[in-house]
N, C-alpha and C positions, 0 to 999 in steps of 0.2 A: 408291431410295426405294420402298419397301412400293404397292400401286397396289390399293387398297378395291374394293368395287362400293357404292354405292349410291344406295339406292330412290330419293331425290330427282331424283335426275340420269339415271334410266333414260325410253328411252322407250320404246311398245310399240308394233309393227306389228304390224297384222291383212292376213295374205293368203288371198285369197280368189279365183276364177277367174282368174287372170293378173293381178289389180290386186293395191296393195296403199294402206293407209291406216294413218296416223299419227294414233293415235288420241288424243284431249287428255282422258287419265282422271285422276281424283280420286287423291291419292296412299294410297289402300287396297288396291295392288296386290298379288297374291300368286299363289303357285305353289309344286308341291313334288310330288315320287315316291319315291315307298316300293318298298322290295323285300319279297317275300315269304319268311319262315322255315318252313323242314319240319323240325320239330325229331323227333330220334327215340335214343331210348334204346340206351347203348351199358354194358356190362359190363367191371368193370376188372379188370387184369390180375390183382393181388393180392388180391380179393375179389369173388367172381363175383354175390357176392347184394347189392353195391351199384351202385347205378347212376346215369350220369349222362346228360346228353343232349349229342349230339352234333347238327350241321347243317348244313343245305343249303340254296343257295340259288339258284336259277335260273329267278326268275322275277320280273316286276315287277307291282304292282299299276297299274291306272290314277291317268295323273298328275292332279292337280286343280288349278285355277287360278280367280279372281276380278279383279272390276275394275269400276268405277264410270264411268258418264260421263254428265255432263252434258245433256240434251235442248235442242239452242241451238232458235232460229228458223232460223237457214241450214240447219239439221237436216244437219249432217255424218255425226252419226253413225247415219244410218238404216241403216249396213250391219249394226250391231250390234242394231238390231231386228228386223230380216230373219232375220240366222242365228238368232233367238231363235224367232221363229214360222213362216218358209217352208219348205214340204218340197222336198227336192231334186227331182231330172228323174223320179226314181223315183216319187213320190206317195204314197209309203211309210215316207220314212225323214226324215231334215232335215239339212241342208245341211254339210261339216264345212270346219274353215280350218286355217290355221298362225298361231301367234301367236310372235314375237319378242320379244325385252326386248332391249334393247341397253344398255348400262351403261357407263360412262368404262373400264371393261376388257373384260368381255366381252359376246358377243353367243347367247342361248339362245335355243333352238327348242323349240316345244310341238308334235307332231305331230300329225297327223286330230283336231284340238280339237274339241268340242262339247259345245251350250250347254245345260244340263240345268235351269239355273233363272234367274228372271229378274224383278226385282220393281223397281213403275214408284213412287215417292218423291213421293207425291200430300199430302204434308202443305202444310197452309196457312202460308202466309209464307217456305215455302223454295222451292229451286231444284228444279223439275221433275230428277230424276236417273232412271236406269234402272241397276241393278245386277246383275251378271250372275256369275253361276259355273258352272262345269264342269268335262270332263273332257276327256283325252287322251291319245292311244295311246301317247307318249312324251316325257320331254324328256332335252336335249342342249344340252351346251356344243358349238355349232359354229362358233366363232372366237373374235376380240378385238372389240373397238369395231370397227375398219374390216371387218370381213365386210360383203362385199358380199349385200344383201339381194335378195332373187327379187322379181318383177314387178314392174311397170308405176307410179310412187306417185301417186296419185288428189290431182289439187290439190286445198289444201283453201277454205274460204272467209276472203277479210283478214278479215275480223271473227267473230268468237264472241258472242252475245248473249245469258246464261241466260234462262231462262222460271221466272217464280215460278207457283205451281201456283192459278189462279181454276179451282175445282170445283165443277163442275154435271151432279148427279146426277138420274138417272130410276129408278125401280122400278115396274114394273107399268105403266109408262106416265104416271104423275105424278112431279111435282118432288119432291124429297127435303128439304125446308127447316132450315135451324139446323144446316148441317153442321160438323162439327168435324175430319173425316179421313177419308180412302177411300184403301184399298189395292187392287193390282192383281195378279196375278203370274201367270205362266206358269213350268209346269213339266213338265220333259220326261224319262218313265222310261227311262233309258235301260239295257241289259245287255249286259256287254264278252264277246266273245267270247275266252274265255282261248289263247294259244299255248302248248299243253302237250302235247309228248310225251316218250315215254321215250331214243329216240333222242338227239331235239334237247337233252332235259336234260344229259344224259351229255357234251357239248360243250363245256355252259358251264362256264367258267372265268374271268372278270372281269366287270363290267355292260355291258363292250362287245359281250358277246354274248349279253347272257342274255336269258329268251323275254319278251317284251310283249306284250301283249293284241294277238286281228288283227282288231277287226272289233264293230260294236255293233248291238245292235237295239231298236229302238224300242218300247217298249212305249205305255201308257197317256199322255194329257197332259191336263193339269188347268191351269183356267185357274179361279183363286180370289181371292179378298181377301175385307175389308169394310169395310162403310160405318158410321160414328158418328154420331150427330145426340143434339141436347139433346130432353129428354120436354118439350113442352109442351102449354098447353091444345089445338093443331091435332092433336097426333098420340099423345096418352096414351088415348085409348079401343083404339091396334093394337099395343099392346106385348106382348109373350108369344106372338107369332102368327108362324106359318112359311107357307110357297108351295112348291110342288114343281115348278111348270112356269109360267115367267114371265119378264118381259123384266127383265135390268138394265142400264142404259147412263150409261158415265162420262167425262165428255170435260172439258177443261182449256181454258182460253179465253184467250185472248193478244189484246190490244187487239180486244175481243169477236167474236173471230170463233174456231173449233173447233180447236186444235194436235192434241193427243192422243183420238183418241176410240175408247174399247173399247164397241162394241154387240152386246152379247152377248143373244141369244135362246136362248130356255128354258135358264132356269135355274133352280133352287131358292136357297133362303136359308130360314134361322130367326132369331129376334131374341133378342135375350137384354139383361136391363137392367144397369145398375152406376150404384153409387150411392157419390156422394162430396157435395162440397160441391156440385152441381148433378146433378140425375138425369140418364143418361143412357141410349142403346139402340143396339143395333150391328146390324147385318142380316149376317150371315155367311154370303156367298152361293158357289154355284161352279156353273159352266157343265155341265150336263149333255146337251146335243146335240152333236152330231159335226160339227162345220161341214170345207167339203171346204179348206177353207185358211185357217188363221188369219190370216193378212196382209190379208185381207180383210172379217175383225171386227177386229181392234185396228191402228188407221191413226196414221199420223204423218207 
């Protein structure tokens, strides 16, 4: 009998310095690598003034991968907020894993994964989530179900507890009132160092040797969202109005006391209104200071 793979029945491991963690994500898992085409113009035998194109192909693009997980209270999954905002030993660059999927057949590898974007699920009446994508140097089929996995597996906690999202916002240092939604996200530029030479092209001959990316560097990182609130009589005299250097801080509150909290110092934001059956205004803000370590503005 025929033996499927799938999505429902896969699980993902995250490894990371010799551990590794079994991660309990939302089933919007995804992954996939693309090879790259050099396509180039070739002349036919019977008619030299038509032409068609001929190709090559020896090199892969960076692989891309996604996944969702939950924000519990035992906060298992802090390691997926970590790789999202701490820089590695270097102070330079940000942290990278292996991610696994393992399936009722096979078991795939993501190699030097890293986290390019990251946005925290602050809508009211759902489940605090953090969803996350990125990239990776490679992937590979390297086994069945029973591959034995690398490192150490990090117990996790008997219970999972969601957190629904209580939001309490500051701007400028007052309360933000009548809110309706606040986004959060980090994002990380990242640029693949291509493995391309003329040598190594001339080599490949299947995907099992062709060149993948050796190597990324970190560019720019933007830590953005915004905030929604209803226009009312307290706050219809500041709509239309923007701040170029100013505090905004957002934190989520679980039987009142602080779960998630992003304080972010000098930032800008502009407002802007929308109008349906209730007026509304948004602050669309983004972190403009350089703080020397994100893991120590956005806590969890």
């Amino acid at each position: 009998m025929t033996a499927y793979n799938f999505l429902r029945e896969s699980n993902v491991h995250l490894v990371y310095g010799g551990s590794r963690y079994l991660l309990k994500t939302t089933p919007d898992v995804s992954f996939s690598q693309t090879f790259a085409e050099d396509a180039y113009e070739v002349k036919t035998l019977h008619d030299q003034t038509k032409m068609f194109q001929g190709t090559s192909i020896t090199k892969a693009n960076p692989a891309n991968f996604s996944f969702t997980v939950s924000l519990t209270t035992e906060k298992d999954e802090t390691i997926v907020k970590s790789l999202l905002t701490d820089y590695d030993s270097t102070g330079s660059s940000i942290k990278t894993f292996d991610l696994f999927i393992v399936t009722g057949e096979s078991t795939f590898k993501l190699n030097e994964c890293v986290i390019t974007n990251g946005d925290f699920n602050l809508a009211k009446g759902s489940n605090l989530t953090l969803a996350v994508s990125g990239q990776a140097q490679k992937l590979e089929r390297v086994g069945d179900a029973s591959y034995s996995l690398p490192g150490s597996l990090v117990s996790a906690s008997s219970t999972r507890t969601p957190t629904l999202s209580l939001i309490d916002v500051e701007v400028s240092g007052s309360d933000v009132s009548n809110i309706i939604s606040a986004t959060l996200s980090v994002q990380n530029d990242i640029s693949w160092t291509p493995y391309e030479t003329l040598q190594s092209s001339l080599s490949v001959t299947n995907a099992s040797n062709a060149m993948y990316p050796s190597g990324f560097t970190l560019g720019r990182r933007v830590v953005s969202g915004n905030i929604t609130q209803y226009i009312t009589e307290n706050n219809s005299s500041t709509v239309q109005s923007f701040n170029t250097d100013t505090t905004v801080r957002i934190k989520t509150l679980v039987s009142g006391s602080t779960f998630l909290d992003a304080n972010l110092a000098n930032c800008m934001f502009t407002k802007r209104m929308s109008q349906s059956e209730v007026f509304t205004q948004t602050f669309d803000y983004r972190l403009i200071g350089n703080p020397s370590n994100l893991s120590t503005v956005i806590t969890y």
